[in-house]
C-alpha positions in Angstrom: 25.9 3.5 -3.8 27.3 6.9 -2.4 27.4 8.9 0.7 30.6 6.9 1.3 29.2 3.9 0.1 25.9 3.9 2.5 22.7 3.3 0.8 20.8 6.6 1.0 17.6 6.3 2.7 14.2 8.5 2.6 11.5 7.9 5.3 8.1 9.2 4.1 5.2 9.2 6.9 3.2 11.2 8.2 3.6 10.2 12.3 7.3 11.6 13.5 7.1 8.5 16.5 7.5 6.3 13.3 9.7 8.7 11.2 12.1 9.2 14.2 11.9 5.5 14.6 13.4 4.2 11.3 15.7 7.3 11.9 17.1 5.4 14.8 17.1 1.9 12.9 18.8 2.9 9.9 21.3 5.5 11.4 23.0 2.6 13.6 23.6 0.6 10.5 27.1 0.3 9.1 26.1 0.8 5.3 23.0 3.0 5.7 22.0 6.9 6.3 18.5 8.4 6.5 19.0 11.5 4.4 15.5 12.8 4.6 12.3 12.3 5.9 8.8 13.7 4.7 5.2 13.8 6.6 3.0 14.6 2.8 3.7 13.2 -0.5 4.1 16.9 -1.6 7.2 17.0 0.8 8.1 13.4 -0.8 7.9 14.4 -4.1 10.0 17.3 -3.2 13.0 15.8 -1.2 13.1 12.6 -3.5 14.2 14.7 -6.7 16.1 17.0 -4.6 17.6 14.4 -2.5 17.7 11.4 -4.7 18.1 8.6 -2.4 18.7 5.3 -3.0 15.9 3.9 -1.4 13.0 5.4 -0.6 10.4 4.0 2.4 6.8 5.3 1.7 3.7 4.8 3.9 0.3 4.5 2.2 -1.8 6.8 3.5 -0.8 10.6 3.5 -2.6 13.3 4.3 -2.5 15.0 0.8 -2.3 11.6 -1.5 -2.3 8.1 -1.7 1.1 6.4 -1.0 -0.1 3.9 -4.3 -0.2 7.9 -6.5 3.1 9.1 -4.6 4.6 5.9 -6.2 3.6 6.7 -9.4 4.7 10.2 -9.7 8.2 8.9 -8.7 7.9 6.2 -10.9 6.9 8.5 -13.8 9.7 11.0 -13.1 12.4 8.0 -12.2 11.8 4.8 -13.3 15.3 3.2 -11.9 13.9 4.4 -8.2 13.5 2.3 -5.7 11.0 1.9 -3.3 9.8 0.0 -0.3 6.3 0.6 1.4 6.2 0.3 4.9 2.4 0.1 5.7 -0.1 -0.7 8.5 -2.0 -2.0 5.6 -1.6 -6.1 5.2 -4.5 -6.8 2.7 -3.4 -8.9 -0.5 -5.1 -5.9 -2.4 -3.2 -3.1 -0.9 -0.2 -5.2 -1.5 -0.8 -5.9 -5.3 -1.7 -2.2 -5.9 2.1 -1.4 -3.9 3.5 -3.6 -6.6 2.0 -2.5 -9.8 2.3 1.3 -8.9 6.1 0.4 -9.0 7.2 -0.4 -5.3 10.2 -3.1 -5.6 9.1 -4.0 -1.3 6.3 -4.4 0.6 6.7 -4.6 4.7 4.0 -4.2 7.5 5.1 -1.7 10.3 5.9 -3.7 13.4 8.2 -6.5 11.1 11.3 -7.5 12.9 13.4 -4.6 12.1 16.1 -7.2 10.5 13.4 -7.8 8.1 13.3 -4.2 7.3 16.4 -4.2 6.8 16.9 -6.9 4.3 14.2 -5.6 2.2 15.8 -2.7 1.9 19.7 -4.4 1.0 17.7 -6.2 -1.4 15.8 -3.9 -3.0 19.0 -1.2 -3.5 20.6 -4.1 -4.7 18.2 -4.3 -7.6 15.7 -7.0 -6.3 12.5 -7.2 -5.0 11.7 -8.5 -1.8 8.8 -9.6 0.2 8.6 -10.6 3.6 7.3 -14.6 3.9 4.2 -13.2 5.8 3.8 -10.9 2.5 4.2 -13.2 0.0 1.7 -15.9 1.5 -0.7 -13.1 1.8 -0.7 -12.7 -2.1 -0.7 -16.3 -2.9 -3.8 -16.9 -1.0 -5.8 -15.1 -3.5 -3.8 -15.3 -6.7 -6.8 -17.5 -8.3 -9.4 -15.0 -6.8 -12.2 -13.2 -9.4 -11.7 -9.5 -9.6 -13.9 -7.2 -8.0 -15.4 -5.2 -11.1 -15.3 -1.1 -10.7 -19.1 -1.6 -10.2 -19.2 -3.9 -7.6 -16.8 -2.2 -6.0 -18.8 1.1 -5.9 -21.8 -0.9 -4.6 -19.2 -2.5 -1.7 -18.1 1.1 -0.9 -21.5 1.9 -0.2 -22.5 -0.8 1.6 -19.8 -0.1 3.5 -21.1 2.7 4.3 -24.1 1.8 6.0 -26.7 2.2 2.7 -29.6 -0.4 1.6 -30.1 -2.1 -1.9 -32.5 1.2 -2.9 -30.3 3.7 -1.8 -27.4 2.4 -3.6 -29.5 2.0 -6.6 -30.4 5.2 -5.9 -26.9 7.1 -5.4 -25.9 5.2 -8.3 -28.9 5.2 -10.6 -29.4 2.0 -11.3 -32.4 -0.7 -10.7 -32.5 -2.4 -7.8 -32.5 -5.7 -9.1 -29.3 -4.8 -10.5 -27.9 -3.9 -7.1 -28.9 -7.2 -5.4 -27.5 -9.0 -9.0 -24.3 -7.2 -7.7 -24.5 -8.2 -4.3 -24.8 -11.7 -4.9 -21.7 -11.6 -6.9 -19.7 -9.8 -4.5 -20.5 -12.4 -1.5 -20.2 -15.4 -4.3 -16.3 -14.1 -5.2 -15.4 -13.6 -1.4 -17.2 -16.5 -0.6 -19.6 -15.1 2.0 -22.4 -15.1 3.2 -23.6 -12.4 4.1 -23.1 -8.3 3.8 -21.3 -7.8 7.3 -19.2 -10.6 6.3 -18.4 -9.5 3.0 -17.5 -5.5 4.2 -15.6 -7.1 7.2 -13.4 -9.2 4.3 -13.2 -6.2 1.9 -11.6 -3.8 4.6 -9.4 -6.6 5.8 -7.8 -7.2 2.5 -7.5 -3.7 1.4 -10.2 -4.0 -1.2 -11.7 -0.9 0.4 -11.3 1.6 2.7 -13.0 3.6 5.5 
């Protein structure tokens, strides 16, 4: 730790109501400063290796890059840095991605600020943390089949509003080997149907609008 012994702290979002209110949160703690804030991952990227704060709090979506990419390029640069998401985004999948790109923390915006707070104690202190709520989320699908990069393509679009022969088309394949991929995505997330199956997708994270 320095600054005095305060874990440094580096808020990266793109809405100031939200950057100005972790300001707020982590300024009245007694071992914590917010040293910088950022609204783009270019900005991040930026203030992270100029600043290098101890912890850094990193929203997912940015308006130049993925929060899962901004993680990476840290990671790349700074393996020992530690990071905490702090999304809207509670799907399992969004969650898992967090973690492998090299976040140590996942919390959903609106936690009890204590929570906030004890993820980010934990993770300076070298651990990872994740909420109960979190965690629970994860485990409900650890058994789950993978969506393949195909399927997911076809759920995309689907998504999107497009038949079984306009996917096929778009994608040049047969038909038949759309609805084969259909079938498969509503048999691993046990659906029934393709409003059920897009409603799922976008809830977990598996896709986005």
């Amino acid at each position: 730790m320095s600054d005095g012994g305060k874990i440094r702290v580096l808020c990266v979002d793109d809405h100031p109501i939200v950057r100005d209110g972790i300001a707020a949160i982590i300024n009245l703690q007694h071992d914590m400063r917010l040293v910088g804030a950022a609204a783009t991952a270019g900005e991040a990227l930026e203030r992270f290796f100029k600043l290098r704060p101890d912890v850094a709090l990193v929203d997912l979506q940015l308006p130049d890059m993925s929060g899962f990419d901004l993680i990476k390029k840290i990671k790349d640069k700074s393996p020992n840095a530690r990071i905490i998401v702090l999304s809207s985004h509670e799907g399992d999948v969004d969650i898992q991605r967090a973690l492998e790109a090299g976040a140590q923390g996942y919390v959903v915006k609106g936690i009890v600020r204590e929570e906030l707070l004890e993820t980010i104690r934990s993770v300076h202190a070298g651990k990872r943390r994740l909420p109960a709520a979190v965690a629970q989320k994860l485990a409900e699908h650890m058994a789950d089949e993978p969506i393949s990069p195909r399927e997911l393509e076809v759920l995309s679009l689907m998504a999107a509003g497009k038949r079984n022969k306009e996917i096929a088309g778009e994608l040049s394949i047969a038909e038949d080997t759309v609805k084969m991929h259909v079938r498969n995505i509503l048999s691993k997330l046990q659906v029934n149907d393709r409003t059920e199956a897009v409603t799922i997708a976008l809830r977990r994270g598996i896709i986005h609008l």
